[in-house]
matplotlib code that plots the C-alpha trace (Angstrom):
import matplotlib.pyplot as plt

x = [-108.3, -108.5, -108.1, -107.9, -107.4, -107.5, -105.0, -105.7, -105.0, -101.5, -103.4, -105.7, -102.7, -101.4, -104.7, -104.7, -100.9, -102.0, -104.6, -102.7, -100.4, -102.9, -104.7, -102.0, -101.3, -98.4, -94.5, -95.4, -97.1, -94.4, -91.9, -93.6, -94.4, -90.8, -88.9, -91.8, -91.1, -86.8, -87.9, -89.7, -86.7, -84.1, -86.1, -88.6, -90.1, -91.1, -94.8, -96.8, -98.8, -101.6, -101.1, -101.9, -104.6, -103.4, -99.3, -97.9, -95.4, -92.9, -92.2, -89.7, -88.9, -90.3, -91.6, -88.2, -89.4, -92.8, -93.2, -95.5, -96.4, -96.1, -96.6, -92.9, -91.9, -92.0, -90.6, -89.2, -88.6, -86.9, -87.8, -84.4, -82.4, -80.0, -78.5, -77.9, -75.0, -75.3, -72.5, -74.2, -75.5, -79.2, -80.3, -81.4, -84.2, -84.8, -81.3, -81.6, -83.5, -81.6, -84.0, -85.5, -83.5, -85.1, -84.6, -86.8, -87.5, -88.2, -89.6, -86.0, -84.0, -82.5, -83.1, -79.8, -81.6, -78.2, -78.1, -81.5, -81.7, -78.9, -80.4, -83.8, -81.8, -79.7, -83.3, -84.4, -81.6, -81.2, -84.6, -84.3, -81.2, -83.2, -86.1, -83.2, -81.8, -85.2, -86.0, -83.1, -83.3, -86.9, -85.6, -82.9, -85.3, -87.6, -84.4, -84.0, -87.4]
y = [-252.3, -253.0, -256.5, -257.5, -260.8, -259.9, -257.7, -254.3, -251.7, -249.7, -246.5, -248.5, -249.9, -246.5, -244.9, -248.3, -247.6, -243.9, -244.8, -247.6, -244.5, -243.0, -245.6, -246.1, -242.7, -243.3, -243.7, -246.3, -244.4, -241.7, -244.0, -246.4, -243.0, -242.3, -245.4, -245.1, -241.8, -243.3, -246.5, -243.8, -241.3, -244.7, -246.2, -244.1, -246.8, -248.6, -249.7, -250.1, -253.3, -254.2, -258.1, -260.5, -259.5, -255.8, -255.7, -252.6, -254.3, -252.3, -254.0, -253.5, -256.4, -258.7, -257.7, -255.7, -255.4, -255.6, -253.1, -254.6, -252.9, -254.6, -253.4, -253.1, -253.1, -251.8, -254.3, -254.0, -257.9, -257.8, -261.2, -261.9, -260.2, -262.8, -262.4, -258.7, -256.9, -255.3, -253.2, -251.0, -254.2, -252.7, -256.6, -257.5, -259.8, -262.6, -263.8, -267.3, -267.6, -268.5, -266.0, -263.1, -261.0, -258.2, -254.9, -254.4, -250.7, -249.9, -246.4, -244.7, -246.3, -243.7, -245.5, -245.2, -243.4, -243.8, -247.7, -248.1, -246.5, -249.0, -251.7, -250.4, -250.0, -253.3, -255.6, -253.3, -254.1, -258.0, -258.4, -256.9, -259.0, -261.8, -261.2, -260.3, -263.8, -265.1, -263.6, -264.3, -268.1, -268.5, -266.7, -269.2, -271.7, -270.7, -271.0, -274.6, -275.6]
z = [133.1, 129.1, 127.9, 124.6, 123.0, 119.1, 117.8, 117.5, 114.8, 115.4, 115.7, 118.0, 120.2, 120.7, 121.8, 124.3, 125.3, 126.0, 128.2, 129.9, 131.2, 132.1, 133.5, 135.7, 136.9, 139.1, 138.7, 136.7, 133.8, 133.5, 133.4, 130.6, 128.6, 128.9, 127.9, 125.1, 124.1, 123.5, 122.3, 119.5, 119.5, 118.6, 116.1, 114.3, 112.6, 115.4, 115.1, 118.9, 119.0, 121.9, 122.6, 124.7, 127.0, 127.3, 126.9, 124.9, 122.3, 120.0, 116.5, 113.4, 111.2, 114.4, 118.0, 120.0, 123.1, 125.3, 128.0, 131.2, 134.2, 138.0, 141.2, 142.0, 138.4, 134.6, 132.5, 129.4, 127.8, 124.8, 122.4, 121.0, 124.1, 124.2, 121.4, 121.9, 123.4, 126.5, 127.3, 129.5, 131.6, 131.6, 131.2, 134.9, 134.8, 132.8, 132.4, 132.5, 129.5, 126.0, 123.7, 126.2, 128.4, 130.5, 131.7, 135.4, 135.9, 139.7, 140.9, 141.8, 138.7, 136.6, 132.8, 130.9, 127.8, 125.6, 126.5, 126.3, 122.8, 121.7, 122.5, 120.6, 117.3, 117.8, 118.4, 115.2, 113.0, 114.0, 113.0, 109.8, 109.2, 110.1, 107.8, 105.1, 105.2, 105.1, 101.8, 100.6, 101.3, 100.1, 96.8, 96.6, 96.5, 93.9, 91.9, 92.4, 91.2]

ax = plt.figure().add_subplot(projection="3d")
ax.plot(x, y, z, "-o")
ax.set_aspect("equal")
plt.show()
């Protein structure tokens, strides 16, 4: 199994994400390559990240959403889930939390690609309009002084 404790360069993380599908080589790995493959096809931009001791993460603006691998599960935790809207109800896991929510993938799940895909552009574009108001407040203060 890789572990990794600094972070890695993207083109690094993908060639680790890669090979923690294949690594895997069950249901598991097929259906981590495929909610990778829309998490790509919603958000083109998205950059993969390898962080904390092997987790594939997906980033724009901020980290969206973190996809782990269990015996039972693949879970997909997206950081700022709580304040997303879940139409669809794919947020199953992870619901008592007031920042994370999480969507728990098991073997026979059918993944609702159109929901899912959503939710990628939604995480995407509240952390842009986070980092947006940021920048804007920081300008605002160089003003002052």
């Amino acid at each position: 199994m890789i572990e990794m404790n600094e972070p890695v360069a993207p083109e690094s993380a993908s060639a680790l994400i890669d090979h923690r599908i294949e690594e895997l080589g069950d249901w598991r790995g097929r259906t981590l390559a495929r909610v990778r493959a829309l998490i790509h096809e919603a958000d083109p931009e998205v950059v993969e990240e390898w962080k904390w001791r092997g987790t594939p993460v997906w980033s724009h603006g901020g980290i969206l959403c973190t996809g782990e691998t269990y015996k039972s599960v693949v879970k997909l935790t997206f950081a700022k889930g709580a304040s997303l809207a879940d139409p669809s109800g794919l947020f199953n896991s992870s619901l008592e939390g007031n920042v994370r929510r999480a969507i728990d993938i098991r073997e026979t799940d059918e993944v609702d690609e159109a929901a899912l895909k959503a939710l990628i552009r939604a995480a995407a574009a509240l952390n842009l309009e986070a980092k947006g108001k940021a920048k804007a407040r920081r300008a605002g203060d160089k003003t002052k002084g």
